[in-house]
Each structure stands twice: as C-alpha cells, then as structure tokens.
C-alpha positions in Angstrom: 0.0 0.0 0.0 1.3 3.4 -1.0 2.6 5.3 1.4 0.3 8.3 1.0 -2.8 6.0 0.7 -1.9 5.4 4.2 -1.6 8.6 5.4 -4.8 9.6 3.7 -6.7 7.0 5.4 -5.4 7.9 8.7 -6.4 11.2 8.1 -9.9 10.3 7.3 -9.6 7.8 10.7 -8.7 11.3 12.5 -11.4 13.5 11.3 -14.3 11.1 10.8 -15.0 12.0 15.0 -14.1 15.7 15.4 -15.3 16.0 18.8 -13.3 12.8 20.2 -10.3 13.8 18.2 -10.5 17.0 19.7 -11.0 15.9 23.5 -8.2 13.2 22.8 -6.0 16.1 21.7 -6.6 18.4 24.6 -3.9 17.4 26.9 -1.5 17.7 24.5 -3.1 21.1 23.7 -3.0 21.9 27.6 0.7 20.7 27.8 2.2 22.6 24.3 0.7 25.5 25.3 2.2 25.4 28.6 5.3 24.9 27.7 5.1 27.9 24.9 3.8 30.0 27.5 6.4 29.7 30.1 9.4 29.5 27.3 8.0 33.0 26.3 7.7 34.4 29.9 11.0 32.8 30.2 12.4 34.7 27.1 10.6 38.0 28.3 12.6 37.7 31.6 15.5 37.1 30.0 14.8 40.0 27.8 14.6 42.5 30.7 17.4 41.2 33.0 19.6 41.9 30.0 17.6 45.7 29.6 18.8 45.9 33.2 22.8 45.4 32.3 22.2 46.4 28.6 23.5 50.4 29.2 26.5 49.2 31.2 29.7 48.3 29.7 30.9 44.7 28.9 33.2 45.0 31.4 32.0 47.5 33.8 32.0 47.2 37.5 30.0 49.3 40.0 31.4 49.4 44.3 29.0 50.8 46.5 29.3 51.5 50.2 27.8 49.6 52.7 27.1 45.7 53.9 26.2 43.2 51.9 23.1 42.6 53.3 21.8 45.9 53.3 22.6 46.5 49.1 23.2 49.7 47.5 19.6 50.5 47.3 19.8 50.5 51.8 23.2 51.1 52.5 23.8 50.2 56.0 26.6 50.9 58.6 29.1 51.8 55.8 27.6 54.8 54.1 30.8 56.7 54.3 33.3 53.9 53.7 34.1 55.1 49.9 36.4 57.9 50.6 38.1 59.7 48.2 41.4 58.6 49.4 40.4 55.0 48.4 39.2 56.9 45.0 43.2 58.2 44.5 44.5 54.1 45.5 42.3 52.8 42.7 43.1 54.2 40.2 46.5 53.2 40.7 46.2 50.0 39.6 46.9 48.8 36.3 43.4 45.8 36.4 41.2 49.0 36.3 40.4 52.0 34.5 37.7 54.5 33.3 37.4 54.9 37.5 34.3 57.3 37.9 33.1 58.7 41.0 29.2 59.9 42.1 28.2 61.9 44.8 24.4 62.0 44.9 22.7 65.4 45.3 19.5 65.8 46.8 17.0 68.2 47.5 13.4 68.8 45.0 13.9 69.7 41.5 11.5 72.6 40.0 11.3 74.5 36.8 8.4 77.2 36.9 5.2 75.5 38.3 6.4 71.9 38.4 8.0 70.6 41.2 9.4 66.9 41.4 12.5 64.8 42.6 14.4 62.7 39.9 18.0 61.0 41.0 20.3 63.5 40.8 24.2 62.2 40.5 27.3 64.2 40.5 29.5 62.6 38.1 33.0 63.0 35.5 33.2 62.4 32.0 34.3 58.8 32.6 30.8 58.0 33.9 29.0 58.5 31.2 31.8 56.0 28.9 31.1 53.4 31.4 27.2 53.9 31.2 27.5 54.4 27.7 25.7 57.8 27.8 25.4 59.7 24.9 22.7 62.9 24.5 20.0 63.3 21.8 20.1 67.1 21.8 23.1 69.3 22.9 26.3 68.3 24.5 28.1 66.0 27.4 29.4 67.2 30.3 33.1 67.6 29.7 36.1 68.1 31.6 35.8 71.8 32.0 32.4 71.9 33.6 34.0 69.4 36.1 37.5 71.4 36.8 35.3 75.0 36.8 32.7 73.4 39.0 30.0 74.9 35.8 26.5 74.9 36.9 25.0 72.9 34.1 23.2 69.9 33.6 22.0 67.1 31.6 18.6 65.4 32.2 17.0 62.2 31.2 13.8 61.9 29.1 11.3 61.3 31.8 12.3 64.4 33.1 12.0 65.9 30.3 8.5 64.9 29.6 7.8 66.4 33.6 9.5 69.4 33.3 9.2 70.8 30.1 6.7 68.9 27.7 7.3 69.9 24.7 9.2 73.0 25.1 12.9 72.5 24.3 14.9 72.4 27.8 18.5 73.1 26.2 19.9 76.7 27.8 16.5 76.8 30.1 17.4 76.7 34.2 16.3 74.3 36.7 16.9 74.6 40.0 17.2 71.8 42.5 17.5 72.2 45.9 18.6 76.1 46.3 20.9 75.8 43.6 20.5 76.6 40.0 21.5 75.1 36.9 21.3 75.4 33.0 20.4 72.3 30.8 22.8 71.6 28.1 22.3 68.5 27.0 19.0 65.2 27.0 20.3 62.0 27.6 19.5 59.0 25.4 16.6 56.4 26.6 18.8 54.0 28.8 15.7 52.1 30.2 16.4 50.6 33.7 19.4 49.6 35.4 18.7 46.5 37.9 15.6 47.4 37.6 15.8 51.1 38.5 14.7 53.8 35.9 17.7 55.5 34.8 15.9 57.6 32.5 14.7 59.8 35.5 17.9 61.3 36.2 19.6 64.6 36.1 23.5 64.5 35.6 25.7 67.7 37.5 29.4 68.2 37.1 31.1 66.1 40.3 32.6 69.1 41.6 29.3 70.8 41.9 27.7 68.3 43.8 30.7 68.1 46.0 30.9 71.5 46.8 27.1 71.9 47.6 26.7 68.5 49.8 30.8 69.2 51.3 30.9 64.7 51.3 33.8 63.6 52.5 33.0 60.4 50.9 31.4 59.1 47.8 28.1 57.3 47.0 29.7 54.9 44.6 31.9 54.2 41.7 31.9 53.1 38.2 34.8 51.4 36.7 36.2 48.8 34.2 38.0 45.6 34.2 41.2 46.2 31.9 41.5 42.7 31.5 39.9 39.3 33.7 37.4 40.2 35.9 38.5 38.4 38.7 41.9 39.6 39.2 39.9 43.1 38.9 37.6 41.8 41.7 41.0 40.3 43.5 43.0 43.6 43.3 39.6 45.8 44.5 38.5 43.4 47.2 42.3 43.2 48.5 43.2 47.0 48.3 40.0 48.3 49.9 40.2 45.4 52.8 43.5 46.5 53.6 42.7 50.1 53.7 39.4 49.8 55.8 41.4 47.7 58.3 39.2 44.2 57.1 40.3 41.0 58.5 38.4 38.4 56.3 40.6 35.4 55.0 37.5 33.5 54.7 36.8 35.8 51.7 32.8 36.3 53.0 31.2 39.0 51.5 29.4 39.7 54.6 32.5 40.9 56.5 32.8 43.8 53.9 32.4 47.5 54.1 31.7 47.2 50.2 29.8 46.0 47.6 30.9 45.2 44.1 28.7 44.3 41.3 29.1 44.0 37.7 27.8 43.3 34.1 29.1 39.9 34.4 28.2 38.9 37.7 24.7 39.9 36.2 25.0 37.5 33.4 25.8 35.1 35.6 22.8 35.1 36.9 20.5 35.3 34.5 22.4 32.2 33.2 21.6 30.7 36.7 18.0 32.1 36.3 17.4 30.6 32.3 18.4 27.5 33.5 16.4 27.1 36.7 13.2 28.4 34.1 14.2 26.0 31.2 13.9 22.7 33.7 10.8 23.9 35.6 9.5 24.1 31.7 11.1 20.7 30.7 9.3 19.1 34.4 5.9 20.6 33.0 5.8 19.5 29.6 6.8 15.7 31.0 4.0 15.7 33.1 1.5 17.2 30.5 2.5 15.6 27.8 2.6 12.2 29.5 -1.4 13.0 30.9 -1.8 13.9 27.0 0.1 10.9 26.0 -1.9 8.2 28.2 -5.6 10.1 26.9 -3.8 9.3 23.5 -3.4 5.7 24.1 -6.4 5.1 25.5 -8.5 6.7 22.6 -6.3 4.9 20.2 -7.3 1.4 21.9 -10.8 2.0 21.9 -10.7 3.1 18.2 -9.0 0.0 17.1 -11.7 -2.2 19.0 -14.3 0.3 16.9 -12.5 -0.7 14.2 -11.9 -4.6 14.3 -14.0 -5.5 11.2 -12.7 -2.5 9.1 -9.3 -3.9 10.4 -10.2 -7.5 9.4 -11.7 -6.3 6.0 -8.4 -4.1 5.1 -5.9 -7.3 5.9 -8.5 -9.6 4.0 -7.7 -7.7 0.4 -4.1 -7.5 0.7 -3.2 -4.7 4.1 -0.2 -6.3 5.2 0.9 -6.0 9.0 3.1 -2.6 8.1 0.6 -0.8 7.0 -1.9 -1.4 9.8 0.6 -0.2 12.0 1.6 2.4 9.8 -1.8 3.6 9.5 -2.5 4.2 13.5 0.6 5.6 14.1 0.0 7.9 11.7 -3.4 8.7 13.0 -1.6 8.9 16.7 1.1 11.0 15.5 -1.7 13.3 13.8 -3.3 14.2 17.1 -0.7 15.0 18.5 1.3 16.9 15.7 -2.3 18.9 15.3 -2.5 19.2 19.2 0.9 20.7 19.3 0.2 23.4 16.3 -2.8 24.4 18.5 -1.3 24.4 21.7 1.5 26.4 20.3 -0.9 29.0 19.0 -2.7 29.0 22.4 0.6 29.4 24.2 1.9 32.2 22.3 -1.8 34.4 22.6 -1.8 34.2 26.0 2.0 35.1 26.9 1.3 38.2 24.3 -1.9 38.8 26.8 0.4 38.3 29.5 3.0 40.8 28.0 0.1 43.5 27.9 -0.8 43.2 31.1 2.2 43.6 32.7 3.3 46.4 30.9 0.6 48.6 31.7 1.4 47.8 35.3 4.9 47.5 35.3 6.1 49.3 31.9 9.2 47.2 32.2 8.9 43.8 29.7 9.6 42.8 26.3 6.8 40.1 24.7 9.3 37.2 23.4 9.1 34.5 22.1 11.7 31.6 22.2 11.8 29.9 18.9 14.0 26.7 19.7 10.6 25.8 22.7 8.4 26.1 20.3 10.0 23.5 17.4 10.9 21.4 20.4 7.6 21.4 22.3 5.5 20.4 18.7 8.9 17.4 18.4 7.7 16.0 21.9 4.1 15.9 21.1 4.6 14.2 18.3 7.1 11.8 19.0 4.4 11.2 22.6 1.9 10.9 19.4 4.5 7.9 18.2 5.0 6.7 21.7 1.6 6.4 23.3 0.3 5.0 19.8 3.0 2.0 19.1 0.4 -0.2 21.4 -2.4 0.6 20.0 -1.0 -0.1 16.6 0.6 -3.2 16.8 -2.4 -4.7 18.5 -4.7 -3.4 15.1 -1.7 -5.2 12.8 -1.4 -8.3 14.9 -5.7 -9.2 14.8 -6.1 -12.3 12.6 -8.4 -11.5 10.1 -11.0 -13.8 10.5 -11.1 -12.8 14.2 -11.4 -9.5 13.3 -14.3 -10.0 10.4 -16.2 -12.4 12.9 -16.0 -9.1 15.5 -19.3 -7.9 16.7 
C-alpha cells in the first residue's frame, strides 16, 4: 500500500470523529501550550534582565558602600566607607580604568510651576563611557564643567516629559535644591538599570555636587576591568580590605564594608536564572505531555476495538501487517502533531496577553518568544503521538483477520 494512501486514510480515521479527536487532543493542547507560555515568559525575563545590564559596559563594574546585606539601594553601617582617598589608590592599579566617582545630590527639582524629585548624580566624563551615555540634543558634560565646577546639567527623558513637555529644555534653568543650573544636553533612553529607571535622572558636574553636599566620601563608583574580571575583583577586594582595616581570610562578602557588582556577575545570573526556568519548563511538559500521552493511548485502543472489522476487511484484500501499523501511528502521530500546532498557538496568545498586562502595570517587559521551545515542544508531542500509539497499533496489525471480520 502506497505510502500516501496510508496517510490519507489515517487522516480520514482522525477527522471522521471531530469531537473525540478533539478531546483526545486536549492534553496535548494543555501541555504545548504550557510549555510555549512559560518558554515565552522565560524569554521575556530574560529580555529585561539583560535591559537591566544592557546600558553598562561589557566589562564594567560598580562598588558601592555599605554591607552586603543591606545592598546599594539600603546602605547600611558603611555609608561613608568610599572615601576619596580609596578613590586616588584605585586608580593606581593597572586591572582598572575609566574609574568614575558619584556623589548623589538631593533636594526637590523645579522648573516654573512643576516641582518633582528625579535621582540626581554628580558625576565626571568617565561616567557616562562606562554607562554608555550619549545625549540626543546638545552636549556631554566635559572636563571643563567638572574642573570649573560649571552649573549645568543634563537630564534624562522622563524628566524631560515632567518638566518641560514639549518645550525644548536646552539653555532653560532648573533649580534643584537652592541651587541653579542650566540644561545643556538630553540623555539618550537607557531604560532601567537593575531594575531602576535611569531615564529619570539629572546629571551635575562632580565638583558641583561636592561642593554643595561638602561629602567627605562618595556614593559609589563606576569602573572597568582592563582585562579578567576576577583579578579586577581580586586587586579591588584586597586594596579596599586593607585600607578599611578588614580581616576576612575566609573571603565572605558579609565581613565587607563594600559591595561590588558587575555586568558579568549579572549575566551570571540570569544564566543561573534561564536554567532554573528551562527545567521547571522541561518538568511541566513531562507531566502534561505524559497525561496527553496516556488520553492518546487510550483513545487509540478503543478506536482500534471500533475498528476490528474495518481492520479484518483491510488485511482480507491485501493490508499487510506494516501498513496497519503504519496507519494508527500515523493517526496517533496526527493528534498530536495537530495538538501541538494548536497548543502552540494558544501558548503564544496568552503570553502576548500576558505581555500587555504587565506592561501597563509595570512598563518594564519585552513580549518574546523563544523559537528553539516552540519547534521542540510540537517534536515532543509528536514523538508522545508515536509513543503512546506504538500499542495501540501493533495490536490493530497483529488481529487475525478472521477474528477481526467475525467481531461484533
């Protein structure tokens, strides 16, 4: 029997019940779609844990005061352990460079009528190389706004959009806390940074917010790794130990006055993230596919007993045994195959409902979709389709035909 004779007839074995074909293929529906939906919310994470590090450097490294426990974002018992003497002994050594210091100022922002309080960050030139900072309209702040302590400023887009709408902000002058200071340049969309907006920020020259807040110390620093990251991370964690008087041969993290993170140590965890998602998906679309896969079976069995005289009547004119098991495999393998296309569909509407959802909420997430799940999900539901159905289908080619044509 032709091969596509065989197909066509398992076709018409697939179709000839719709509505038990379609209840059959509902777990495998239920399972493809699952896995689709958590590959994409997978994909979507992954897409905005890399937004968070996208704006830094490939090599960039930020130290912030403080305990390990208490972060950067709750700096605890070592606000002022960045001093600037520690500043001057980094930049000595030869695994760093691009060293950039921040003071932050605060104090309410205002221009006219509006009134508001964005992040505002004293910083050098070398910030903005390490951020990658660049300005849509107007110009950087350079090395002589920071050596004549200028009063200028650049501002991110979200305070653009509170400030001035659609007035043009270049040369116009803000004041924040009781000090005053002209706009020269807009800063590109960054996004967020570990999950921070960064686009509501207004950059001053580091002298400026130095001489206004009179620190002694700094809020943190920006740098890069010349070369490996860990004999950056070695060199740092050793000179700033020894400075701050740190006894901690154990190496704990804990014992520090410091905090280092970079764009690596991110990636690192994301990596540690996608993996932890990609077997939670793998441990979900075993179990549903193996609920689907067993439904499969059991239809398939019951068809074939439905089927006995057809059977019997098929080997009587010439079916040999490879084509009756051709035939239900191919009618397993079509339930599944068909359950997987619709499940895929499924999966990927609900992760773009998803998507909607949370960024009206949240405003931070990208709708994704991960390709490689998808063709791999559809692969397992059809080869549970080939599976579940090898029973079923050597039990139709192994009836005797006179049996099967004396079946009532």
């Amino acid at each position: 029997m032709k091969l596509h004779d065989t197909l066509k007839t398992a076709l018409r074995g697939v179709t000839v019940n719709a509505t038990r074909s379609m209840l059959t293929m509902l777990g495998i529906i239920v399972g493809v779609a699952a896995v689709v939906l958590m590959s994409s919310v997978g994909a979507s994470m992954q897409a905005v844990i890399l937004s968070q590090v996208s704006s830094l450097g490939s090599k960039s490294m930020v130290i912030f005061p403080g305990t390990q426990e208490g972060g950067p974002a709750a700096v605890q018992s070592g606000y002022d352990s960045l001093t600037f003497e520690d500043l001057a002994a980094l930049k000595k050594l030869s695994t760093i460079d691009q060293i950039a210091p921040v003071i932050f100022l605060s104090g309410k922002t205002s221009y006219g009528t509006e009134e508001s309080s964005p992040q505002v960050l004293g910083i050098v030139p070398e910030f903005m190389n390490n951020q990658n900072i660049e300005v849509t309209e107007g110009r950087l702040i350079d090395e002589n706004d920071v050596n004549g302590a200028q009063g200028v400023a650049m501002i991110a887009p979200e305070v653009v959009t509170k400030f001035f709408g659609n007035e043009d902000p270049i040369g116009k002058s803000m004041k924040i806390g009781d000090n005053h200071f002209t706009v020269i340049g807009i800063t590109k969309a960054l996004g967020s940074q570990f999950f921070q907006s960064a686009d509501n920020r207004i950059y001053v020259p580091f002298s400026v917010a130095r001489n206004i807040t009179g620190q002694k110390y700094l809020s943190y620093m920006t740098l890069n790794a010349t070369e490996s990251f860990d004999l950056a991370f070695d060199d740092i964690k050793f000179l700033l130990r020894t400075r701050h008087g740190i006894k901690n041969p154990d190496d704990d993290p804990k014992k520090d006055d410091f905090v280092i993170h970079s764009s690596e140590e991110a990636s690192q965890i994301l990596g540690s993230v996608s993996l932890g998602l990609t077997m939670f998906i793998t441990t979900i679309a075993a179990i549903s596919l193996l609920v689907g896969g067993i439904g499969i079976m059991n239809i398939m069995l019951v068809s074939v007993t439905e089927r006995t005289r057809e059977i019997g009547l098929r080997k009587a004119v010439g079916a040999t045994k490879s084509d009756l098991l051709l035939q239900f495999l191919s009618e397993s393998v079509m339930l599944t195959a068909i359950g997987g296309l619709v499940g895929t569909v499924l999966g990927i509407f609900f992760a773009f409902v998803i998507s909607l959802v949370v960024v009206k909420f949240l405003g931070t997430y990208h709708f994704a979709v991960s390709l490689p799940s998808i063709i791999a999900a559809i692969l397992m539901a059809a080869v549970t389709g080939l599976v579940f159905g090898i029973s079923p289908a050597r039990h139709a080619s192994n009836l005797h035909p006179i049996d099967a044509l004396r079946y009532e």
